[in-house]
N, C-alpha and C positions, 0 to 999 in steps of 0.2 A: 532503499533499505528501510524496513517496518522494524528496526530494531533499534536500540538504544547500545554505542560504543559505549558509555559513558555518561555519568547524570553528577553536577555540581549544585552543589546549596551554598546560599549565600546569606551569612546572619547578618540580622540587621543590628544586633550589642554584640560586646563581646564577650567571647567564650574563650573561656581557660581548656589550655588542654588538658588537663587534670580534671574535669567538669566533665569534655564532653568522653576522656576515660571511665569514667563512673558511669556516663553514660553507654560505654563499650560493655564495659566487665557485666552491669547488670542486664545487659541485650543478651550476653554467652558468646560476642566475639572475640575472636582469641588474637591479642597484641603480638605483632611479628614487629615490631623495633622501629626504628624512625630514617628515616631518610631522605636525603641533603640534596636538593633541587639546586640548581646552581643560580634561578632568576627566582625561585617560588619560596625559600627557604627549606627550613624543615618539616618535612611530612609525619607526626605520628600515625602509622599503620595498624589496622586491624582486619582479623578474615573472618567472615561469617561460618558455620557449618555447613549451610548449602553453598558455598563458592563466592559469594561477594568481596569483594574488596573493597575497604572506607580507609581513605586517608584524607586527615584532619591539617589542615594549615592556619595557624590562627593568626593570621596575619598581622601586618607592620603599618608603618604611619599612609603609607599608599595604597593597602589593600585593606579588605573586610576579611576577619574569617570565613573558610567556606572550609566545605569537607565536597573532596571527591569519589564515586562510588562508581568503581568499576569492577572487573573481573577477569580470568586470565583466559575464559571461552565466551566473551560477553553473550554471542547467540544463544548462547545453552541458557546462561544463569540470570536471564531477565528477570525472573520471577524474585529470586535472590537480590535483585539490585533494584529490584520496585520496593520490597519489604524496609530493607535497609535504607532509604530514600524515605519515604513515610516515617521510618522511626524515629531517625534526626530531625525531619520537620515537624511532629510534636513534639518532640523534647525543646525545640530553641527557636525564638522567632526570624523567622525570616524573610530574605525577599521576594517578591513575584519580579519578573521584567518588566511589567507594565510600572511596578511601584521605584524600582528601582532606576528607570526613564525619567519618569515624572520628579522622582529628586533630584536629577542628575541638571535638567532644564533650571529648575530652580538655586540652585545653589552655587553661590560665587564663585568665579572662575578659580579663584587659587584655592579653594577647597573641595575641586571636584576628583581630585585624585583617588580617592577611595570609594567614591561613588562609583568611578569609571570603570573599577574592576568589579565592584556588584555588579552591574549592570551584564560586564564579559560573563561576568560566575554564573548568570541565573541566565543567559541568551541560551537558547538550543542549540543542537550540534548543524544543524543548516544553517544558510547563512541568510542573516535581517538586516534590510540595505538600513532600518534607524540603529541598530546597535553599530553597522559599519561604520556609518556618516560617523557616531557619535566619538568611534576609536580613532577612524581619520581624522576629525577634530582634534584631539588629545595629543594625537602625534606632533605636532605643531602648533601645541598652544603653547603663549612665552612665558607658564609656569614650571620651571623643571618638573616638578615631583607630577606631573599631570603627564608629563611626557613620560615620565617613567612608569607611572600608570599606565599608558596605554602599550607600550612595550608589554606588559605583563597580557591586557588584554589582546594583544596579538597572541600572544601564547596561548592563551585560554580559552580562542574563536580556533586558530590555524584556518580562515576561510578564505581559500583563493582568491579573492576579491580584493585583499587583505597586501597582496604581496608589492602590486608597485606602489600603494602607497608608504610603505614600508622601505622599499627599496630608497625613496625620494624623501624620507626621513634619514634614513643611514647615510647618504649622501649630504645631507645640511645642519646635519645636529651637531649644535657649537661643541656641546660635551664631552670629552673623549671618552669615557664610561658608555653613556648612552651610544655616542655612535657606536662602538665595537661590540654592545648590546645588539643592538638593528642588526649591524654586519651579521653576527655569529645566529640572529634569529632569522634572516635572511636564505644564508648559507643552507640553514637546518631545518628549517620548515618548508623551504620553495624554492630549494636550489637555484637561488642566486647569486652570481658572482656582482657585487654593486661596484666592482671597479670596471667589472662590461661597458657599465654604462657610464661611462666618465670619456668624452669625446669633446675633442677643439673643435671647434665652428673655424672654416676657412677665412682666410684671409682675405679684403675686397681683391678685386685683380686690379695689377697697375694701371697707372690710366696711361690712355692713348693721346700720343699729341700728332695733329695735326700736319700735314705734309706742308701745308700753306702759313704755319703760324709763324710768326718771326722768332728768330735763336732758337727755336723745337729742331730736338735732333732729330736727324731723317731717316727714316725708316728703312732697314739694311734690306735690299734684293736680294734675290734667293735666286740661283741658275735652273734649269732643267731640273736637275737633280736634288733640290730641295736645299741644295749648302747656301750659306749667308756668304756674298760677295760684297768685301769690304767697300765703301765708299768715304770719299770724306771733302768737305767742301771747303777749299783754303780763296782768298781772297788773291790774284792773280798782282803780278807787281807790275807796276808801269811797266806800258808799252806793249801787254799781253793780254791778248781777246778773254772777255770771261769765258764765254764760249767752246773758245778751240783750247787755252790754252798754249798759244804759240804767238808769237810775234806778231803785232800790227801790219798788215802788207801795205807799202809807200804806195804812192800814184803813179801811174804810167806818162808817161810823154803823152798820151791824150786826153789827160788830169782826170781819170777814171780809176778806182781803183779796184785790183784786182779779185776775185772772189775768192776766201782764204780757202785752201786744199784740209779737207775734211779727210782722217786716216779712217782706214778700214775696220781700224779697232772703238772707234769713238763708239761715248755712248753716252747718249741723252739723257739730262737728268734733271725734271721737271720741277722749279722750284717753288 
């Protein structure tokens, strides 16, 4: 795609929205009202005469102000959303990606929060495995408000790349907030269901004992037919063969003794 959905600016101070208003009204765009982002806040809106669309977020303790500059035929009103794009970036300093990076490396893990959503605001709309690494980062670092930064940066890339890390965030974030955050960004950006992926690892298998061990229960036969043919090993009471299970046979008159009669059902059982 040789087109631009979409072009976000990222101020490096902050802007009032009453500021970058003045800055509307003396451009000639005309204010259509404000409106309530459920993770971004509130958007004040304006529409250009050739078809742009600029809405202003002048963000919170997590984010940087940025303003978004899109359109409701982006193909058509490029030219509209290059103009409007320019105008805000002379009027308020801002940031490049590269500038926005190189703060983001330097500055103390618990105050990278606000960094970390400059840096989603100024990435392009393709996806850059250092702004990726930087969001997977955030997801899982043990500052809340960084984590909650990068949630916002997930919103602000939507880059495929983006989703199982995401998914494996919503799945371990202590927070209840943040996780149903994940879940509902999940759900909405990369149709994932993250309780999919919530599975028990089996069980070891029992162990095996031994036919030969001493006190190991023995192992039940199975007939032809695959059934379990009960067995059970009792200790025999005086004066009865372990063997046969019948009586000791006495000696003969030619002090020999008899060889015990073995039945046709017996059946050998190897100990």
């Amino acid at each position: 795609m040789g087109w631009w959905q979409q072009r976000r600016i990222a101020f490096r101070a902050p802007v009032e929205t009453s500021a970058f208003g003045n800055l509307a009204a003396s451009t000639g765009w005309l204010y259509a009202g404000g409106e309530d982002h459920e993770w971004l806040g509130v958007a004040s809106t304006w529409r250009s005469l050739d078809g742009a669309i600029v809405r202003f977020y002048p963000g919170d303790a997590i984010c940087v102000p940025f303003a978004e500059i899109t359109a409701d035929e982006p193909e058509v009103h490029q030219r509209a959303m290059a103009e409007a794009d320019a105008i805000a970036r002379r009027a308020f300093p801002c940031f490049t990606l590269a500038e926005a990076l190189s703060l983001l490396h330097t500055t103390k893990p618990a105050a990278k929060a606000p960094i970390l959503t400059a840096v989603a605001a100024s990435a392009p709309e393709h996806h850059r495995s250092d702004v990726a690494d930087a969001v997977t980062s955030g997801l899982f670092a043990p500052h809340r408000p960084v984590r909650a930064a990068a949630l916002r940066a997930v919103l602000l890339t939507r880059w495929p790349q983006l989703a199982r890390p995401l998914v494996a965030h919503a799945l371990t974030e202590p927070e209840d907030d943040l996780a149903s955050c994940a879940h509902a960004l999940a759900g909405g950006i990369y149709r994932q269901d993250c309780g999919a992926h919530l599975a028990t690892a089996p069980g070891p298998p029992p162990p095996r004992h031994s036919q030969n061990t001493p006190g190991a229960p023995l192992e039940v036969p199975a007939d032809s037919s695959g059934t379990p043919q009960p067995v059970t090993r009792t200790t025999p009471p005086p004066g009865e063969s372990p063997t046969t299970s019948g009586p000791l046979a006495s000696p003969r008159e030619d002090g020999n003794v008899a060889s015990p009669t073995i039945p046709d059902s017996f059946t050998f059982i190897t100990l």
